[in-house]
C-alpha positions in Angstrom: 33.1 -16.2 15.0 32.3 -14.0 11.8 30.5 -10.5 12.7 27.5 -11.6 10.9 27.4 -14.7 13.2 27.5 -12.8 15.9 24.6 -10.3 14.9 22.4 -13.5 14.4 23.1 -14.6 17.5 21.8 -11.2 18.6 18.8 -11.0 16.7 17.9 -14.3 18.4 18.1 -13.5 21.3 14.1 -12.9 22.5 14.2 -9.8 24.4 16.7 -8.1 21.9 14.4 -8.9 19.4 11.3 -7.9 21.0 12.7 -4.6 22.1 14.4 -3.8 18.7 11.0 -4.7 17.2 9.2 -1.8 19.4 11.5 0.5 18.6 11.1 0.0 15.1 7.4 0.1 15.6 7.4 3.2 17.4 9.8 4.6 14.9 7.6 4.4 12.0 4.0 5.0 13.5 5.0 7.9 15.0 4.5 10.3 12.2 1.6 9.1 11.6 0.1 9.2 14.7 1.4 12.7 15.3 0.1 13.9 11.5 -3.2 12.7 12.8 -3.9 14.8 15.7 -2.7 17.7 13.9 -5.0 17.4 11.0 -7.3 16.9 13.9 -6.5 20.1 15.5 -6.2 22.1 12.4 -8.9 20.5 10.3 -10.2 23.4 8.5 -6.8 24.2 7.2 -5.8 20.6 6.0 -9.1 20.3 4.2 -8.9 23.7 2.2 -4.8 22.4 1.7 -6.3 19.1 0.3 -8.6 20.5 -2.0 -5.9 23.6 -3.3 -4.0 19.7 -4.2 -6.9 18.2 -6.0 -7.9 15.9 -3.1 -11.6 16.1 -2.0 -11.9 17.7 1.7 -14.4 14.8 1.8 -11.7 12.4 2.3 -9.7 14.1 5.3 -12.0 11.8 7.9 -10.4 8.9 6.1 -6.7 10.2 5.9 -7.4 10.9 9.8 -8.4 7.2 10.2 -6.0 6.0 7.9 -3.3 7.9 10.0 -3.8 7.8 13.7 -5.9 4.6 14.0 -2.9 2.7 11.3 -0.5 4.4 13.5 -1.8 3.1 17.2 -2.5 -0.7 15.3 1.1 -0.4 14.1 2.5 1.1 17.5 1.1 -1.9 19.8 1.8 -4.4 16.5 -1.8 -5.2 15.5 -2.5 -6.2 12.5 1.1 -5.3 11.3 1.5 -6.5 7.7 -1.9 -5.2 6.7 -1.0 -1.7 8.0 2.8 -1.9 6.9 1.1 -2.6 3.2 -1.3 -0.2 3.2 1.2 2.5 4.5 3.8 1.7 2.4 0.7 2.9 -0.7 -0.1 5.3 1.2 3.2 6.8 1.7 3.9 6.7 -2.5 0.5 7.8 -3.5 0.5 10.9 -0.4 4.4 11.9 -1.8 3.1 12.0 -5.4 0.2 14.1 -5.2 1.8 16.5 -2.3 5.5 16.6 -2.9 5.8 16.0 -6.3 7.3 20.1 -7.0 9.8 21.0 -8.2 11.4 22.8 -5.6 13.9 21.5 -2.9 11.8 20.9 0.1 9.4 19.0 -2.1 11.6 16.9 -3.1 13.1 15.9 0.0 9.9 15.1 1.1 9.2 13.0 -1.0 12.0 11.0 -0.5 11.1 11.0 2.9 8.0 8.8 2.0 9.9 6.8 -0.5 12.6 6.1 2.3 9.2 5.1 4.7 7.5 3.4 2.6 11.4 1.3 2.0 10.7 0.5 5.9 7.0 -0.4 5.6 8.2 -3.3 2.9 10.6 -4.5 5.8 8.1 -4.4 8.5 5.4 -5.8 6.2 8.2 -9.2 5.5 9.4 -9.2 9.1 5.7 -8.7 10.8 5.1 -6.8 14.6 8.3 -9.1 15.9 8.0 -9.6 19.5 6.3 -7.7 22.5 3.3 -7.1 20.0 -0.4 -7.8 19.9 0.2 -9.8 16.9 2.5 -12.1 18.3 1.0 -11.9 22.0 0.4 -16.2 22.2 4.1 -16.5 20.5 6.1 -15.4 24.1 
């Protein structure tokens, strides 16, 4: 049996499946989720750092939303693909207009979203997977 026989067997397998899709799920929310409650906690801050970037303070409610409420939908797979797609914009527009310098740390962060947003286009073709919201009447 060829290796790549073997790892389909694998990824049919139900429960490997479902777990490796939580993991993946947690994975990629949890930035998010975590960069919300700390432009939560330091709100003041993030909005003078948005507008010193040319982003309206206006819109840091939304980026809040857009971050913890996206991340908890993706964490418990609701929704997925519309999340996955969204984040995977906003992870190339948020890189652009905040890591675009042209110093070393900028740079690698923006790869970083470029690399996420590489994971939000598999997520967003392979949806939650099991042991999700999304897929709750499929088990």
């Amino acid at each position: 049996m060829s290796i790549n026989a073997k790892f389909n067997d694998l990824i049919a397998n139900k429960v490997f499946y479902g777990l490796v899709s939580v993991f993946m799920r947690v994975v990629l929310s949890s930035v998010f989720i975590i960069a919300g409650i700390g432009k939560i906690s330091a709100y003041n801050a993030t909005g003078e750092y948005m507008a010193s970037m040319g982003v309206p303070a206006a819109l840091l409610p939304l980026v809040i939303l857009t971050e913890l409420g996206g991340g908890l939908a993706l964490l418990v797979g609701y929704q997925t693909r519309i999340v996955a797609i969204l984040y995977f914009g906003f992870c190339i527009i948020s890189g652009l207009i905040f890591h675009s310098g042209p110093d070393m740390q900028s740079q690698l962060m923006l790869m970083k979203n470029v690399t996420m947003s590489g994971g939000f286009i598999a997520l967003f073709l392979l949806g939650a997977g099991g042991f999700s919201v999304d897929n709750r009447n499929a088990r």
